[in-house]
C-alpha positions as CSV (number, residue, x, y, z in Angstrom):
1,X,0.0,0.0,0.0
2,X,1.4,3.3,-1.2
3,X,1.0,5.9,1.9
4,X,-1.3,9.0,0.6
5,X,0.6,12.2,1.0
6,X,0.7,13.7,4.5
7,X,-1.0,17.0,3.8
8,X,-3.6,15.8,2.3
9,X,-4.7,13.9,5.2
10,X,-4.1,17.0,6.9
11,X,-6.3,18.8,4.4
12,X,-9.1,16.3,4.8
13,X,-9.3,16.3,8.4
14,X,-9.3,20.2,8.3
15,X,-12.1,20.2,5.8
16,X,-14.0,17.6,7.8
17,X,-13.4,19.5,10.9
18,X,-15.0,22.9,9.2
19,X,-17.7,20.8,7.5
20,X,-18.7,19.5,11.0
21,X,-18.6,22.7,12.7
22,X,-20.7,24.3,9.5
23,X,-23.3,21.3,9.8
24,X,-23.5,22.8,13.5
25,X,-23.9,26.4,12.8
26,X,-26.6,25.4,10.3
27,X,-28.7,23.4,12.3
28,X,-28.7,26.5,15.1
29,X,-30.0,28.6,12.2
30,X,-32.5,26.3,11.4
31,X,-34.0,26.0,14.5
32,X,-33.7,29.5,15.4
33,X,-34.1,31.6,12.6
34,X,-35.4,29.7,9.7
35,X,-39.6,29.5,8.7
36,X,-41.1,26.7,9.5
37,X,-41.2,25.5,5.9
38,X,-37.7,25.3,5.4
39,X,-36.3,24.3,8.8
40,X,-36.5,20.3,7.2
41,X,-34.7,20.9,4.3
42,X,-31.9,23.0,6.5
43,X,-32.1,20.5,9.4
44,X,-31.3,17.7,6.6
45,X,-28.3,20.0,5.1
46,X,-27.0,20.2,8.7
47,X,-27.3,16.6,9.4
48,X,-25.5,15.5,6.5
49,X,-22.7,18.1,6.8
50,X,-22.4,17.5,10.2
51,X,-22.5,13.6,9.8
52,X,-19.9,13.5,7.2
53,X,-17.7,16.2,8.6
54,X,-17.0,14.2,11.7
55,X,-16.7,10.9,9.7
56,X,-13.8,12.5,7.0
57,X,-11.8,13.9,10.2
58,X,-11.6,10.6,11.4
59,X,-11.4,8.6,8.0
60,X,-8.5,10.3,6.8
61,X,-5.2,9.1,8.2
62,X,-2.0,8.7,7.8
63,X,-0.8,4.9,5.5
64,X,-4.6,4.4,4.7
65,X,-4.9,3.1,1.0
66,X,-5.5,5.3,-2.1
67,X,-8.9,3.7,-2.8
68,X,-9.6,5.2,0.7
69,X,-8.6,8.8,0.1
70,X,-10.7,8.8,-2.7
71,X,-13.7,7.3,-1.0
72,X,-13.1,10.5,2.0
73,X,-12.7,12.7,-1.4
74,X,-16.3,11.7,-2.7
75,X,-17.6,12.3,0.7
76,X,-16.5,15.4,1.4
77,X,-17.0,16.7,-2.0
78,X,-20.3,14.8,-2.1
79,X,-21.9,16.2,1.0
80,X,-20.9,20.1,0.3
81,X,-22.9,19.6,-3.1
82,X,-25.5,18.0,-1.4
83,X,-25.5,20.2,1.5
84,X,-24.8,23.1,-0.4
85,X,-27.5,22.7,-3.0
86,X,-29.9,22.3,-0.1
87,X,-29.3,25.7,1.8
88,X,-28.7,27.5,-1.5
89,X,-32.4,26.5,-2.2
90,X,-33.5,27.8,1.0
91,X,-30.9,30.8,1.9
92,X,-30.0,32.1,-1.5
93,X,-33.3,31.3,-3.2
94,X,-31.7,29.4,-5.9
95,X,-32.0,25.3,-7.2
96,X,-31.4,22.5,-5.4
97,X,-30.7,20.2,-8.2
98,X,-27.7,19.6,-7.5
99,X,-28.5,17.6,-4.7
100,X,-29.2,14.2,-5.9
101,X,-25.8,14.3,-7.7
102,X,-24.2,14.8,-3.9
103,X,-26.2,11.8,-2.6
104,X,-25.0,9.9,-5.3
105,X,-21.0,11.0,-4.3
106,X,-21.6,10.3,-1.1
107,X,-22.6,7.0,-1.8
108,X,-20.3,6.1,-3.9
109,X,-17.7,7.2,-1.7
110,X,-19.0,5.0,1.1
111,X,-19.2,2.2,-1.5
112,X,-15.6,2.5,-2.1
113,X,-14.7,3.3,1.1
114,X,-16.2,-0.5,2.1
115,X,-14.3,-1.8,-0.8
116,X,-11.2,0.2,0.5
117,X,-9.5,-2.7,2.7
118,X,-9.2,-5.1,-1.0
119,X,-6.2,-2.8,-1.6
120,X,-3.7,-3.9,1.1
């Protein structure tokens, strides 16, 4: 197994870290300030930010296999579509469209990240 470059598991754990921290932050807007039609679809941003920020902080780590850095990849960059397409609908008025196409990142990086331990 070929050891994934230290600072980029310095740079995921950062990024989960902030994504964890922004799933929180979201969630305390949604219940405090948000109408009561969109707290659901911000409550369901936060939940997936938050859920996925702690899990690529503690994914990424030093000597874990390639396969596995891309699986935290698709997760993080799966969950900030998702997330993101879901409070742009509700804060910036905009589409959430995008959305589906983060659920399906997120999946698939959970699908690789099972399949990750094949590669030592």
């Amino acid at each position: 197994m070929k050891a994934v470059p230290a600072p980029l598991v310095r740079w995921l754990r950062a990024k989960g870290a902030l994504m964890a921290g922004a799933g929180v932050a979201l969630a305390a807007y949604a219940f405090h300030a948000a109408a009561d039609a969109d707290r659901a679809v911000l409550q369901a941003a936060a939940v997936m930010a938050f859920g996925h920020g702690v899990a690529i902080a503690a994914l990424a780590r030093p000597r874990m296999p390639r396969v596995a850095a891309l699986a935290v990849g698709l997760l993080l960059a799966g969950s900030l579509v998702f997330a993101g397409a879901l409070a742009w609908r509700v804060l910036g008025g905009g589409s959430s469209a995008a959305a589906p196409f983060g659920g399906g990142m997120m999946i698939l990086g959970w699908l690789l990240y099972a399949a990750s331990p094949l590669e030592d």
